[in-house]
C-alpha positions in Angstrom: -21.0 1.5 22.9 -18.5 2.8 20.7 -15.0 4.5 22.3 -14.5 8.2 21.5 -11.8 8.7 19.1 -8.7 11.5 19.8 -6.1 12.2 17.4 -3.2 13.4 19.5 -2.3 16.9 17.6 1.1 15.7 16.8 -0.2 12.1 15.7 -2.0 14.0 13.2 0.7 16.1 11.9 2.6 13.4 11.3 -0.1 11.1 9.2 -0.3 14.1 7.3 3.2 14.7 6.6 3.3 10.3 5.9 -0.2 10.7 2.9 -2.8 9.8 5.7 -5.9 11.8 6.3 -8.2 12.6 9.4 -11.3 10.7 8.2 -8.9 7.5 7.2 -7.4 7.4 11.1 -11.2 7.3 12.4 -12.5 4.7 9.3 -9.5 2.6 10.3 -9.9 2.8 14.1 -13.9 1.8 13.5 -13.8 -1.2 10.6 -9.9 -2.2 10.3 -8.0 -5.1 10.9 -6.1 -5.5 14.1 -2.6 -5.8 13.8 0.5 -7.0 16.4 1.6 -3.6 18.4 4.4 -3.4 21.2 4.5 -1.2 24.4 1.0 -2.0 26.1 -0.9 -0.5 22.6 -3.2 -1.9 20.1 -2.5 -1.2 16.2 -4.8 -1.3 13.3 -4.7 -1.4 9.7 -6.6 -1.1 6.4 -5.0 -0.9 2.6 -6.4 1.7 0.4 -6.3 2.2 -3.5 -3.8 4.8 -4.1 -3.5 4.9 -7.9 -1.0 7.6 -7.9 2.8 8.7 -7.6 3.9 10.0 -4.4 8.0 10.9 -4.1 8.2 10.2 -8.0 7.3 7.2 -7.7 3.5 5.2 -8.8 1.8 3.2 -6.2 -1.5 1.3 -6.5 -2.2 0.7 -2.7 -1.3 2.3 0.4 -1.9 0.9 3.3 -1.9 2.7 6.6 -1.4 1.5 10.2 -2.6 3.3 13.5 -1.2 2.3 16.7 -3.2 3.7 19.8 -4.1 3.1 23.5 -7.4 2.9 24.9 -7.8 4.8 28.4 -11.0 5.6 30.3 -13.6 4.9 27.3 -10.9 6.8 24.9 -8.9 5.4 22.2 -6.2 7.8 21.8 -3.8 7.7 18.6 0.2 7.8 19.3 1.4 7.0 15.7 0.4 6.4 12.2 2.8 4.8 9.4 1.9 5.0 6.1 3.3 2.7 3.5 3.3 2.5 -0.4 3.3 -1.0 -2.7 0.6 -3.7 -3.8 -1.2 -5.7 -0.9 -3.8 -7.2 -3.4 -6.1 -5.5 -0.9 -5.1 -7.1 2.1 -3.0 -6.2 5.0 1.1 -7.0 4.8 1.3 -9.3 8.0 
């Protein structure tokens, strides 16, 4: 049985604001790659082909990392970082 997925409002926002989109939180949450996380959560993280300049600057990959809790057959999202470089298509550990 899979979890049900919530995107706190504000989590959201903020992935937003960092180049992360809706459907990438979920895809990560489902087929990513678990990652180290503090404070009782979980993390998660997949890189993606960016291809493109974001702050003036050109990036190939982006890789994006959810951290969440999981709470009464929820996972529910606190924060999402975003970050911008080469990973050669795997995660920066």
């Amino acid at each position: 049985m899979e979890l049900q997925i919530q995107i706190d409002p504000h989590t959201l926002k903020r992935a937003e604001e960092r180049g992360a989109t809706e459907s990438e939180i979920k895809e990560i949450l489902r087929t990513g790659e678990n990652i180290p996380a503090k404070k009782n959560r979980l993390g998660r993280t997949k890189v993606y082909s960016f291809n493109r300049e974001r702050n003036g600057k050109f990036y190939e990959q982006k890789r994006v990392e959810v951290y969440y809790v999981e709470d009464a057959g929820k996972i529910i999202t606190v924060t999402v970082y975003v970050f911008y470089g080469k990973w050669e298509g795997k995660p920066c550990k």
